[in-house]
C-alpha positions in Angstrom: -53.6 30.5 -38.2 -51.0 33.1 -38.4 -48.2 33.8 -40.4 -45.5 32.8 -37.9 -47.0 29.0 -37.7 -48.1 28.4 -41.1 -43.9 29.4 -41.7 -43.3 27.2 -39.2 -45.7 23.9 -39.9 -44.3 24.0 -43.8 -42.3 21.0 -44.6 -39.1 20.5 -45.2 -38.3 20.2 -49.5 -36.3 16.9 -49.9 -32.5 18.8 -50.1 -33.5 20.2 -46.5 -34.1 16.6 -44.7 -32.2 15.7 -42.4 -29.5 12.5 -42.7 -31.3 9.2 -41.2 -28.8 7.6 -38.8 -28.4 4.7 -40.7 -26.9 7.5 -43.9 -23.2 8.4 -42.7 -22.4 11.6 -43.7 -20.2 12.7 -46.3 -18.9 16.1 -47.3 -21.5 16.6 -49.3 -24.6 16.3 -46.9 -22.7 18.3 -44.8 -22.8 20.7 -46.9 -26.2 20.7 -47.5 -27.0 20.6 -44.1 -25.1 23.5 -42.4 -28.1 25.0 -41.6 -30.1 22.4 -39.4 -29.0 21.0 -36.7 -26.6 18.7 -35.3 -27.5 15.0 -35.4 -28.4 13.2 -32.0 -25.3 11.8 -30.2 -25.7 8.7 -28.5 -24.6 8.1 -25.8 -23.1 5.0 -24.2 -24.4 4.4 -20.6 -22.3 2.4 -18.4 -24.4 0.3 -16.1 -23.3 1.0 -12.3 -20.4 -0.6 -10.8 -20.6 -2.4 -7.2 -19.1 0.3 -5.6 -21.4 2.7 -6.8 -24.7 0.3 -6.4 -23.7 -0.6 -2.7 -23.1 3.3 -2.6 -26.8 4.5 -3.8 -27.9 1.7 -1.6 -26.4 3.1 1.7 -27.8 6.5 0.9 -31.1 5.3 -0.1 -30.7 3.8 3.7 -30.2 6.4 5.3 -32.4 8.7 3.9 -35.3 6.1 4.9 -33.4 6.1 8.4 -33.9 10.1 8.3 -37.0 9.9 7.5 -38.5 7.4 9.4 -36.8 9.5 12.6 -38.6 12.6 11.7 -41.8 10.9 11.5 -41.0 9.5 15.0 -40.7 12.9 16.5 -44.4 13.6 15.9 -46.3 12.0 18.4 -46.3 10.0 22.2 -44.5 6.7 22.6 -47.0 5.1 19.8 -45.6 7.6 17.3 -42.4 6.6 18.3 -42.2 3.3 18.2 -44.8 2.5 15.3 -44.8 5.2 12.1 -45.9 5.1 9.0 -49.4 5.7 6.9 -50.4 2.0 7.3 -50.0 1.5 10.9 -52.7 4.9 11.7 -55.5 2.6 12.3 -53.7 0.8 14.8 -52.5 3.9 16.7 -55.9 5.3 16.3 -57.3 2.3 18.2 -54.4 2.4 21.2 -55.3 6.0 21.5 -58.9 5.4 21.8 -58.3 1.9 24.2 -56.0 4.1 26.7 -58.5 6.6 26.9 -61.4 4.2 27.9 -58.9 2.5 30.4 -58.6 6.1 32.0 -62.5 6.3 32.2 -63.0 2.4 33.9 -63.9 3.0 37.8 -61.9 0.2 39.1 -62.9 -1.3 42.8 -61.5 -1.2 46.1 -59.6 -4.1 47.6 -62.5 -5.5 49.7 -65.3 -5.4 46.5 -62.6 -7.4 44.4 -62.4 -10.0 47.5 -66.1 -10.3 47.9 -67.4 -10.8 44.5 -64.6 -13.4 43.8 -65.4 -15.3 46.6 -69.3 -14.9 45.2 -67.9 -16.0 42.0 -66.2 -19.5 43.2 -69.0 -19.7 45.3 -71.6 -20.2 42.1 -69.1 -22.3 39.9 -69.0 -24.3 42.9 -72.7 -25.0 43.4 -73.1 -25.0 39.9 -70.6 -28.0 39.1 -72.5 -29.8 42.1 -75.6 -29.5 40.3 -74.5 -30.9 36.8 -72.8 -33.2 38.7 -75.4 -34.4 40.3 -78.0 -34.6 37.4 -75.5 -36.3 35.2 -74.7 -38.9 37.9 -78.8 -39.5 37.9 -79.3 -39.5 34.1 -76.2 -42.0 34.3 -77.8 -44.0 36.3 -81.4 -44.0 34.7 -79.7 -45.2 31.8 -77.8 -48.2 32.6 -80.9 -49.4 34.2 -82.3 -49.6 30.8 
């Protein structure tokens, strides 16, 4: 250790203590103490009044407002409408949805009309046919 912190690290002989806070101090501890330094002040801290609270609470406001506008500015209508850290999961997926939607082929007017009519055309004889063997089953059983 050096000489500067083993000076530093001594302790303090009884005359040299400093005044607990529960000790007022008379003239002669202050005599004694001239040398050290000043006692901590407490101090008082007044709680907030309304004013002030609904104050602090408007700034806080806007400075989310602010914010939240900036972080708007970044990207397409997603970004603007949806910001934030918790929602880039979501925006991720919209992103990645669009871009498939881009990709689909879609078919001409005349496909869409021909495999719908295909379509109805299969429920249709399809609905016949359970029809038809639930009507016989139906029937084999009440014979019983």
């Amino acid at each position: 250790m050096s000489a500067q912190r083993r000076t530093a690290t001594k302790r303090r002989s009884s005359t040299q203590r400093k005044p607990s806070a529960a000790t007022p101090l008379t003239a002669d501890a202050a005599s004694t103490t001239v040398d050290q330094p000043a006692a901590k002040r407490v101090s008082v801290v007044k709680p907030p009044t309304v004013e002030e609270r609904s104050r602090q609470r408007a700034e806080a406001k806007a400075a989310a407002r602010k914010q939240a506008e900036e972080a708007g500015k970044t990207g397409g209508i997603v970004g603007k409408v949806v910001s934030g850290e918790r929602t880039k999961g979501v925006q991720k997926f919209v992103r990645e949805t669009m871009a498939e939607i881009r990709k689909v082929s879609w078919p001409d007017q005349d496909t869409t009309r021909n495999l719908t009519i295909v379509v109805i055309g299969v429920s249709v004889v399809l609905g016949l046919l359970l029809g038809g063997i639930d009507y016989v089953l139906y029937q084999i059983f009440e014979a019983l």
